[in-house]
C-alpha positions, 0 to 999 in steps of 0.5 A: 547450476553449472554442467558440463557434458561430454560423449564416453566409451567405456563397458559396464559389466557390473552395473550396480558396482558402477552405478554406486561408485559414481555415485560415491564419487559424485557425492564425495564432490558435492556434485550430481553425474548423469550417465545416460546410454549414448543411444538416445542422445540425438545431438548436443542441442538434444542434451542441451535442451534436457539440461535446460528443460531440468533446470527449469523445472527446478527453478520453478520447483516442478522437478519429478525427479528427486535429482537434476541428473534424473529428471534430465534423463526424463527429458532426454528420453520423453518420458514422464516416470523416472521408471520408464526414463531409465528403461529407455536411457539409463545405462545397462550392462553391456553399455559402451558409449553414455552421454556424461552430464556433471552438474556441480564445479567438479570436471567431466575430465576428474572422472573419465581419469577416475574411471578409466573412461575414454572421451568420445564425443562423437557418442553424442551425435545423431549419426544412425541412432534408432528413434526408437528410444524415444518411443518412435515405431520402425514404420514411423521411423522411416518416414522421417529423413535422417538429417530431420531425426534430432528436430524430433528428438527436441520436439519430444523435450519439449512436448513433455512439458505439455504432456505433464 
């Protein structure tokens, strides 16, 4: 399936509000939209992988998830239930840069214009994010040399299929 994925800044205040218009709006395009807390997105490689992780489960019709969008947040987040994968990347009031996944033939551009999101990729890089999102303690943490830190993001991808 087609995506497409981009880094955005924006604040959620109401997140029920805003969780349901992207969904209308999504749904009025015949496409699925991942909004996930840019904070646990490690790199586009991070992403990438998920996306394909997701894919693949789909293809092989061994989706958890009801949805590419959800079971992508599974693997970017390292988690095997939907609960616990919304509880670490979903986005939340107070939320001010997500990682956007469009899976369909509609244009992450239709919906920043939609709503009045800004573009930011940089929200996508690895630059001092905390490994804790994906389940790393803060002794671990600091063991593990910055640069190294998106390597362990893709191992915690693809240790998922393994885990399940």
């Amino acid at each position: 399936m087609n995506h497409e994925m981009a880094g955005a800044r924006f604040r959620i205040d109401d997140l029920e509000a805003e969780l349901r218009r992207s969904n209308a709006w999504a749904s009025s395009r015949g496409v699925e939209v991942l909004l996930a807390d840019a904070r646990v997105v490690f790199g586009r490689d991070h992403l990438e992988s998920a996306i394909a992780h997701a894919e693949r489960a789909k293809a092989k019709g061994t989706m958890v998830a009801r949805t590419l969008a959800m079971e992508t947040l599974l693997y970017l987040t390292g988690q095997r239930q939907v609960s616990d994968a919304i509880r670490a990347g979903g986005i939340r009031k107070g939320t001010e840069t997500a990682a956007i996944v469009l899976f369909g033939s509609s244009s992450v551009e239709d919906l920043l214009r939609e709503f009045g999101w800004t573009r930011d990729d940089r929200a996508l890089e690895p630059a001092e994010k905390s490994l804790s999102s994906l389940g790393i303690s803060a002794s671990e943490e600091r063991t593990i040399p910055r640069d190294r830190r998106p390597d362990l993001a893709l191992e915690k991808v693809a240790l998922l299929d393994i885990n399940r």
